[in-house]
C-alpha positions in Angstrom: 119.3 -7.1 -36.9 120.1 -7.9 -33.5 119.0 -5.6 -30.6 121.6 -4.0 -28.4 121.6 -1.4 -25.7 123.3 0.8 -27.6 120.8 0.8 -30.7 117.6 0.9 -28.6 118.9 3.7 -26.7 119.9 6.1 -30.1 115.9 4.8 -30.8 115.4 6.3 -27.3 116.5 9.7 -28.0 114.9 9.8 -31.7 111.5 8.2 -31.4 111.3 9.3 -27.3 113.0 11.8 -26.2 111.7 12.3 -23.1 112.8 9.0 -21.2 116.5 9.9 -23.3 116.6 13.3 -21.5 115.4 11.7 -18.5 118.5 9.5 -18.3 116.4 6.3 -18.8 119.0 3.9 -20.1 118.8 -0.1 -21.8 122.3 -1.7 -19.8 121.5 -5.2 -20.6 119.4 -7.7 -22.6 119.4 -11.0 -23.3 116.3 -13.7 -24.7 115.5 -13.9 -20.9 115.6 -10.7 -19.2 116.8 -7.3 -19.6 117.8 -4.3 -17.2 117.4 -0.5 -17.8 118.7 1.9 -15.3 117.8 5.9 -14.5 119.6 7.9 -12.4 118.2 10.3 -10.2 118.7 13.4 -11.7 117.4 17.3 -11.3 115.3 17.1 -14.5 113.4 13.5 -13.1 112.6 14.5 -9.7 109.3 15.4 -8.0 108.5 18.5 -5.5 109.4 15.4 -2.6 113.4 14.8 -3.5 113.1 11.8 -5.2 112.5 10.1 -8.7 109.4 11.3 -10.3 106.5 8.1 -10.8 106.4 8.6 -14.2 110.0 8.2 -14.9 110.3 5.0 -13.0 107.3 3.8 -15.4 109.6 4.4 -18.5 112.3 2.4 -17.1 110.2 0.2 -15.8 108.3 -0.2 -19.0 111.3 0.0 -21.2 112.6 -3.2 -19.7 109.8 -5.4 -20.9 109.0 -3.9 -23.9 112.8 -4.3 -25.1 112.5 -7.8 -24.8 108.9 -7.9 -26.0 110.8 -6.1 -29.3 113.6 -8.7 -29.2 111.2 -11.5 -29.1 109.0 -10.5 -31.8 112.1 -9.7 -34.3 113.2 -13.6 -33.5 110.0 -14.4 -35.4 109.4 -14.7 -38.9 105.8 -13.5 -38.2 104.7 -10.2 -38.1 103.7 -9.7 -34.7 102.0 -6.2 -32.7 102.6 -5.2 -29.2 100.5 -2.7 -27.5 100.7 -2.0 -23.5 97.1 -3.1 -22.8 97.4 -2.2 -19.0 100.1 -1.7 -16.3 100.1 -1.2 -12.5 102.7 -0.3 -10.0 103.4 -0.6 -6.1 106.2 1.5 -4.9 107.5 0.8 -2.0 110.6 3.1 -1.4 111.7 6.6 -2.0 113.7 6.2 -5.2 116.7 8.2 -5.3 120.2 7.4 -6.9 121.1 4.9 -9.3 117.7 2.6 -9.9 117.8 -0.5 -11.9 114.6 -2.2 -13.1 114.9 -5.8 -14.1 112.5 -7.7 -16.3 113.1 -11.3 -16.1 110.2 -13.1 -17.8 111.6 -13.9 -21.4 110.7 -17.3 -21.0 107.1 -16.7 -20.5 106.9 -14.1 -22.8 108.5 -16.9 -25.7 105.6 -19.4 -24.3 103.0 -17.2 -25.3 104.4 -15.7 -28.5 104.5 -19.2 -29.2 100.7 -19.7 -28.7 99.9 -16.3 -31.1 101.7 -17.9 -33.6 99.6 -21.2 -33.8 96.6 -19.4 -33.1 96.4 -16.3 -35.3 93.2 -15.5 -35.4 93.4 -14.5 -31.4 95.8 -12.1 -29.5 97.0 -12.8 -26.0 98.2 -11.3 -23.0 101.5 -11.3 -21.1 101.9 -10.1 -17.9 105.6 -8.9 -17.7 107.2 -8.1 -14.1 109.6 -5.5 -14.0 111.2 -4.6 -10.2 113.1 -1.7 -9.5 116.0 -1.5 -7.3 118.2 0.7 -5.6 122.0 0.8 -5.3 121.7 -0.9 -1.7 119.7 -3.7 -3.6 116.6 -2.3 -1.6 112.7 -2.9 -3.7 111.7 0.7 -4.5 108.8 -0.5 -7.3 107.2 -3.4 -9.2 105.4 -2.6 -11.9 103.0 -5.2 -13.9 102.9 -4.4 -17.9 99.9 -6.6 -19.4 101.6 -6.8 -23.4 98.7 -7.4 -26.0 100.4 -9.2 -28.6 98.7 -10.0 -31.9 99.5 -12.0 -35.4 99.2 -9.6 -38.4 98.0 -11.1 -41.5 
């Protein structure tokens, strides 16, 4: 089954609700990157007029862990994915239309590639996801660290 914005975000609003009624939204994915956007909104803002931190880490996280998910279903493996760590720098009042891009498919498919031949061990992937506002302004840049791991 292929992965498409439209199925991961119905997954959004049954399995977590919270970034669905937030107004986090999967736009676009592809092997390479993907991009998840959230709209400043009453419901996601903070006591300063802007987009509350932990929304942005939704979106943020959303659009690496989508193509963490993508990647894994490619495989004939059975692969787990746990966030093992994340931190963030924001560097801009986020308000409007924010867009956080994740483009490191291609490093994420190098190491999936090394859990495969090497089962015993998991490994870490350090996905970049930056968030940007309508202008095109940096807002955040949040670091996931994925723990990916063989099942057997």
């Amino acid at each position: 089954m292929k992965l498409t914005p439209t199925k991961i975000n119905n997954y959004l609003l049954l399995k977590l609700p919270s970034a669905w009624f937030c107004g986090v939204r999967l736009k676009e994915i592809s092997t390479e990157k993907s991009r998840v956007e959230v709209k400043f909104r009453w419901i996601n803002q903070n006591p300063f007029k802007s987009m509350y931190f932990a929304v942005q880490a939704m979106a943020a996280e959303l659009s690496t862990g989508a193509l963490v998910m993508q990647a894994i279903q490619e495989k004939p493996e059975k692969i787990s994915m746990l966030v093992a760590s994340m931190n963030a720098e924001f560097l801009k009042k986020a308000t409007g239309r924010i867009s956080f891009t994740c483009e490191d498919g291609n490093k994420l498919h190098e190491t999936l590639k090394k859990v495969v031949e090497n089962k015993a061990e998991g490994r870490l992937c350090e996905l970049k996801s930056i968030g940007k506002n309508e202008a095109g302004e940096v807002v955040a840049i949040f670091n996931f660290n994925w723990t990916l791991k063989a099942k057997y």
